[in-house]
ZAKELUM-808486 format. One record per residue (C-alpha): residue number from 0; x, y, z; residue in one letter. Coordinates in pm, whole numbers, plus 32768, in hexadecimal, padded with zeros to 4 digits. Each point is the difference from the previous one (the first is absolute). Layout:
# residues N
seq,x,y,z,type
NUM,X,Y,Z,a
...
//
This chain:
# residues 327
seq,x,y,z,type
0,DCD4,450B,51B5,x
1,7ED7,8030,810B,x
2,8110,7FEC,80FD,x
3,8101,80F8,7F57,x
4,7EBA,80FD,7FE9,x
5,7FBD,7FAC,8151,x
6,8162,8053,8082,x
7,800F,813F,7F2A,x
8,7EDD,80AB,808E,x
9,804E,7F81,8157,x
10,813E,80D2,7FBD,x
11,7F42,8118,7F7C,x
12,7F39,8008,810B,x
13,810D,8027,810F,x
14,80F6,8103,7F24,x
15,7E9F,80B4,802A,x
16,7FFB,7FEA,815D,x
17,8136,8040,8052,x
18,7FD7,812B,7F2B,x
19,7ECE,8091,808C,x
20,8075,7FAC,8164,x
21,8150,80F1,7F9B,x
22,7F36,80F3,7F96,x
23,7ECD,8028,8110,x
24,812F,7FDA,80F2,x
25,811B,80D9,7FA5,x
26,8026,8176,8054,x
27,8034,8119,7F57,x
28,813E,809D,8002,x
29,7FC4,812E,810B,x
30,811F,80F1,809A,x
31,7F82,80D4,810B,x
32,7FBF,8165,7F98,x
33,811E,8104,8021,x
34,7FFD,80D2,8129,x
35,800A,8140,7F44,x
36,7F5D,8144,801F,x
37,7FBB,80B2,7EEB,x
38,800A,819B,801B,x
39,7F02,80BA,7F30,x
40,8107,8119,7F86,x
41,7F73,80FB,7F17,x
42,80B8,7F52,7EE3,x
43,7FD3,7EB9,8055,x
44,7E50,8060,7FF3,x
45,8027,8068,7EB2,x
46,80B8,7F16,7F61,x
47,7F0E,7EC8,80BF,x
48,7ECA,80D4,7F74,x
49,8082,7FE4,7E80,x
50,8068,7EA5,8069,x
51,7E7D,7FC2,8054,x
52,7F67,80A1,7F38,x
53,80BC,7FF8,7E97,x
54,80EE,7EF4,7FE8,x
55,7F90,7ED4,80FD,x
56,7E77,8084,7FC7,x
57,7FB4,7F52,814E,x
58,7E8A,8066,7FF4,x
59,7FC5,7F20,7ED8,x
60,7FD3,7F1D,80EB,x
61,7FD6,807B,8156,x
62,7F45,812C,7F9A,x
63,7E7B,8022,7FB7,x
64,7FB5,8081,7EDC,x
65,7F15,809A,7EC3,x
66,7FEB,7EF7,7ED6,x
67,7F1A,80CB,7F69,x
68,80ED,80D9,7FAC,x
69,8120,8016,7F2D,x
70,814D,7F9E,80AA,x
71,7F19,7F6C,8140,x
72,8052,816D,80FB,x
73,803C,7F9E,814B,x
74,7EEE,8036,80C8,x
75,808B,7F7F,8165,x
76,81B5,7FE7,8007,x
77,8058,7ED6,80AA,x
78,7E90,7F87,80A5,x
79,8043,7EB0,7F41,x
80,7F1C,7F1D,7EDF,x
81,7F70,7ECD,7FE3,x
82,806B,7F6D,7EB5,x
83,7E9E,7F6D,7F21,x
84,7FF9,7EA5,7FCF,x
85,8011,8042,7E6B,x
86,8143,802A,801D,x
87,803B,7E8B,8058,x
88,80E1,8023,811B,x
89,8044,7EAD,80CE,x
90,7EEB,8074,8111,x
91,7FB2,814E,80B6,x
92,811C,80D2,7FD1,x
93,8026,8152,80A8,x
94,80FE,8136,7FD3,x
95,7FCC,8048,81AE,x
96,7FC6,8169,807A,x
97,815F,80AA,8016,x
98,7F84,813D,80A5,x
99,807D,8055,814D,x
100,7E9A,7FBC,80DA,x
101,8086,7F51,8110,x
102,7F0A,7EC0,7FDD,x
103,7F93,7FF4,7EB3,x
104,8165,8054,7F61,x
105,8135,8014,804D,x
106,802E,80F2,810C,x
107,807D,7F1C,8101,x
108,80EA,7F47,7F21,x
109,81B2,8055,8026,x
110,80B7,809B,7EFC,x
111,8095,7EBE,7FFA,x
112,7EE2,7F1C,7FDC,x
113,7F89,80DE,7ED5,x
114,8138,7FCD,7F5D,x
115,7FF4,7EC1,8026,x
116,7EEE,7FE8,7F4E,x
117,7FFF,80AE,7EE7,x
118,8177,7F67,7FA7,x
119,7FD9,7EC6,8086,x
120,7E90,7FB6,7FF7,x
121,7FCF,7F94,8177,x
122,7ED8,809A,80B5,x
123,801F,8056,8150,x
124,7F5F,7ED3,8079,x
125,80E3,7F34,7F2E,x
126,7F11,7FC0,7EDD,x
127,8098,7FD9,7EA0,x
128,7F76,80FD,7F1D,x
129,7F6F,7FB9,7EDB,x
130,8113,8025,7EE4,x
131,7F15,80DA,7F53,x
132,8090,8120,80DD,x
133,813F,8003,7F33,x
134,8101,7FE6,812A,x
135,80CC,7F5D,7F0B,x
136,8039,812D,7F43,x
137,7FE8,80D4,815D,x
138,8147,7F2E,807F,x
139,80C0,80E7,7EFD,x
140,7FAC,8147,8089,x
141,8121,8088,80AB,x
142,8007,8064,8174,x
143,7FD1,816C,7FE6,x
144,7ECA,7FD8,7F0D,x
145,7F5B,7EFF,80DC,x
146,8040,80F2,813D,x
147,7F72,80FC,7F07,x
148,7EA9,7F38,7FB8,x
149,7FE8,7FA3,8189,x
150,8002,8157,8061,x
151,7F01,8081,7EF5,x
152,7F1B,7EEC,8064,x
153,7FF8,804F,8178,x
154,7F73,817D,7F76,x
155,7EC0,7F52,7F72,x
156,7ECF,8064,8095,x
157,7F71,7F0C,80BB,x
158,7EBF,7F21,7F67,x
159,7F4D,7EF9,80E5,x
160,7F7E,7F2B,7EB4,x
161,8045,7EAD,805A,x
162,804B,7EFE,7EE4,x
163,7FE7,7E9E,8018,x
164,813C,7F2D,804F,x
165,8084,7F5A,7EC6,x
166,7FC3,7EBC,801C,x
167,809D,7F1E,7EE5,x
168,7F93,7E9A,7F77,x
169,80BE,7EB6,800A,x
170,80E3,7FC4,7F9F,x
171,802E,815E,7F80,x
172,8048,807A,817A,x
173,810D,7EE2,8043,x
174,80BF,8050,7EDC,x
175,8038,817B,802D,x
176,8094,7F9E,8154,x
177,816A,7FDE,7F5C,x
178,7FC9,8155,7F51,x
179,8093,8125,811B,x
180,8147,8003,801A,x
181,80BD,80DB,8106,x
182,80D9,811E,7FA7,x
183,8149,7FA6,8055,x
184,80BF,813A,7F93,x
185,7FE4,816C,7FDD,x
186,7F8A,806A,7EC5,x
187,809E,8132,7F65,x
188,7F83,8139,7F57,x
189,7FEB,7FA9,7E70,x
190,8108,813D,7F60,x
191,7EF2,80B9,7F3C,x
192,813F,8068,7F11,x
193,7FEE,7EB3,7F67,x
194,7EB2,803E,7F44,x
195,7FB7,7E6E,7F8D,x
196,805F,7F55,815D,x
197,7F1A,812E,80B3,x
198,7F16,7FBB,7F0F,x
199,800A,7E3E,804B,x
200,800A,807F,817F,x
201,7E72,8101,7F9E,x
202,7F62,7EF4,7F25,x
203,8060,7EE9,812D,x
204,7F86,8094,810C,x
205,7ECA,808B,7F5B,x
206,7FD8,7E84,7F7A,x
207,7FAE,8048,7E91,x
208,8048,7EB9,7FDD,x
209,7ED7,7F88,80D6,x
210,7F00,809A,7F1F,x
211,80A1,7FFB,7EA0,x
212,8035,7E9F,802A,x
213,7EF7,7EE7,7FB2,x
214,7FF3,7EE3,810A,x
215,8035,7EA5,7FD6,x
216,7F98,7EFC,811F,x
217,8003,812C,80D3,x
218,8139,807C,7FA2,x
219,80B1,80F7,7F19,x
220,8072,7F68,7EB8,x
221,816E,803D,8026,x
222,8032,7FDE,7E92,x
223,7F03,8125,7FC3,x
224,8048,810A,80C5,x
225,7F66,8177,7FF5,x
226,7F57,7F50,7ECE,x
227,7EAE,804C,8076,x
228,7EA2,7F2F,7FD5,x
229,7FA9,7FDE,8173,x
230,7EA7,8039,802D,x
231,7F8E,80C1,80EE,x
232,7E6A,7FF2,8068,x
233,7F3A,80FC,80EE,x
234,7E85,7FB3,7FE4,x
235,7F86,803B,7EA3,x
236,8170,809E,7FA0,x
237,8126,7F54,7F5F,x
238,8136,807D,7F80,x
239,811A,7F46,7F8B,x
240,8189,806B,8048,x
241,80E1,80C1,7EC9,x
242,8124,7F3C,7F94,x
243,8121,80EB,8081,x
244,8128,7F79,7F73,x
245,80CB,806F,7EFC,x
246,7F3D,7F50,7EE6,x
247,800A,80F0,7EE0,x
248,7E7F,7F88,7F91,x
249,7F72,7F95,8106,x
250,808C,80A6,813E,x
251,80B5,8159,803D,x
252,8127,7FD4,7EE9,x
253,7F6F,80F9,7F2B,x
254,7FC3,80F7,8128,x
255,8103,812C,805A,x
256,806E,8059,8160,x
257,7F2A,816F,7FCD,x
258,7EC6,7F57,7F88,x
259,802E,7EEE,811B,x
260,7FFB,8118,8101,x
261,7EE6,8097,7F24,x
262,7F37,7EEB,8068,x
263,7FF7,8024,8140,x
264,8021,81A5,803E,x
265,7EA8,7FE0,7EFA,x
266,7F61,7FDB,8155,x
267,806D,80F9,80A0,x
268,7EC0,80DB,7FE3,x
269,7F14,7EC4,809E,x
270,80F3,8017,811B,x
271,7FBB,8154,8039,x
272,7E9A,8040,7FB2,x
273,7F67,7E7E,8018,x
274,8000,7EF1,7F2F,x
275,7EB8,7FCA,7F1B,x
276,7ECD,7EC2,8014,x
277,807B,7ED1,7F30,x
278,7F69,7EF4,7F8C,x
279,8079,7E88,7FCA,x
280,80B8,805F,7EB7,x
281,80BF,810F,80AE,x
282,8020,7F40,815B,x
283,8189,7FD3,8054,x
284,80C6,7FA8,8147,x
285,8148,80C4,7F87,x
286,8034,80F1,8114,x
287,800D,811C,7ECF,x
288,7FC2,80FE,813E,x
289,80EC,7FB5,80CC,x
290,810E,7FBD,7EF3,x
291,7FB7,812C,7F6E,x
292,8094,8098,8130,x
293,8159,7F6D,7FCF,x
294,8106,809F,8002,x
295,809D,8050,7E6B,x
296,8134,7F57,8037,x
297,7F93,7ECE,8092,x
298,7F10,7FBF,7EEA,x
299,8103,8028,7F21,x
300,8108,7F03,80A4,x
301,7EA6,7F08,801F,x
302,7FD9,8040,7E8E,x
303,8195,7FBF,7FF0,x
304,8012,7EA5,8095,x
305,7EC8,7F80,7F73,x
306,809B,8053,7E96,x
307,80EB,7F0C,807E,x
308,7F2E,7ED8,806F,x
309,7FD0,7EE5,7F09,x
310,7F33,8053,7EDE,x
311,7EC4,7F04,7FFF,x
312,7EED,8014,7EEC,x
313,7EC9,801E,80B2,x
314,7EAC,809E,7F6B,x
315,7F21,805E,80FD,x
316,7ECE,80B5,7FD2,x
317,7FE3,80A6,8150,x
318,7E82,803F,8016,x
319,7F51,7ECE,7F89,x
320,7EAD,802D,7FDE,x
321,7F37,7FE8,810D,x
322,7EE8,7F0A,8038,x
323,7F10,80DB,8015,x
324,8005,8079,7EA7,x
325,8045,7EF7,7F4A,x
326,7EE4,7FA4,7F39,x
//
């Protein structure tokens, strides 16, 4: 028996070498960037700026911003953020300065290489970025949208705010290595006229999923998705992700495509004249600014293909009660 024990972990021991030898060895899957320019057309400007700013809400991350406020305003588009440790992220993890400063963003960087990036999640120095940047949803955005966003981010002012390089913990940082994959194909424009699949093609590459999703092992429970209960923490703050599917109790089943956009035009006027001071109990990393911005018929084809997602009964109670008042 000592010797079958023996043999078994000796085994073990080796399918555990080999394994970590694969993985601190192998590379990710990298295509050089496209040798495209990308022309800042009037058009093109506009549509990359409602890209930005309302659907992809790219300075939830890379942006600096007011949590004392409702909403979190923008403070600084683009200058980049250090995510706090309470959110529990696998070591210091950093949405990089986007702006177009030539050293401290990405001013130097070809249309390609941005590209490349935000699709594919390859730096320009051939780092892996950290899946939290939701390249996987990115992949989906067709060619004339990404051109779009590329040309509205070369307009941002320039910021030199320098945020530390993400730097992720074993074996955390192996494993995201087989994460990019290259863009093999063009990606077409999604046809507006068909108001669920332009509505899939809004909530993917604004990765609703990402947030109204609760994590398991450090991934999204498949099983439960636009569910909600992912907690979200920022300093004393917490707020906790709606249930979005179609769940007539528990999630938007009982909601109607005018109150759905409703929800979102009701802050309209913070937009316009500045969001109040919150507390913890009204503390919330919905981008209800930005999304308030959206166009009307792209919030209803969202609202038309989540009504079409799997139902999943999910209470959530999206503002806890934070620690500080509990007595």
């Amino acid at each position: 028996m000592k010797r079958f024990l023996l043999s078994a972990l000796q085994v073990f021991l080796a399918v555990t070498g080999i394994g970590f030898a694969w993985l601190s060895f192998r590379k990710p899957n990298i295509a050089p960037p496209a040798n495209v320019t990308v022309d800042g057309t009037p058009e093109r400007l506009a549509r990359g700026k409602y890209l930005y700013n309302a659907v992809l809400y790219c300075d939830g991350c890379h942006g600096e911003k007011d949590f004392t406020r409702f909403g979190n305003p923008v403070t600084a588009s683009g200058a980049g953020f250090l995510f706090p440790p309470e959110l529990g992220l696998p070591g210091t993890v950093s949405a990089p300065n986007i702006t177009s400063d030539a050293e401290a963003g990405i001013g130097l960087w070809t249309d390609g290489e941005i590209i490349r990036a935000v699709r594919e999640g390859i730096s320009r120095d051939g780092r892996v970025l950290f899946p939290m940047m939701p390249y996987h949803g990115y992949r989906h955005m067709s060619d004339a949208d990404t051109f779009a966003l590329i040309a509205h981010m070369r307009t941002i002012p320039p910021s030199r705010d320098k945020v530390p390089v993400t730097q992720i913990n074993f074996p955390v940082g192996l494993m995201i290595k087989g994460v990019p994959q290259p863009v093999t194909q063009p990606v077409p424009p999604a046809d507006p006229a068909n108001k669920v699949k332009y509505g899939e093609y809004l909530v993917t590459i604004a990765a609703c999923a990402d947030c109204h999703t609760r994590m398991v092992r450090g991934r999204i429970d498949r099983e439960k998705l636009y569910a909600g209960g992912r907690e979200f923490r920022i300093g004393d703050k917490r707020v906790v992700s709606a249930n979005i599917t179609p769940d007539p109790e528990t999630g938007i089943g009982k909601i109607t495509e005018d109150q759905w956009v409703e929800k979102f035009y009701q802050y309209k006027d913070y937009v316009r004249n500045g969001p109040p001071k919150v507390g913890p109990e009204g503390f919330t990393l919905m981008p209800w600014l930005e999304m308030a911005q959206l166009e009307e018929a792209d919030l209803r084809a969202m609202y038309a293909y989540l009504k079409t997602v799997k139902p999943v009964t999910n209470a959530v109670e999206t503002h806890p009660e934070a620690p500080a008042q509990k007595k």
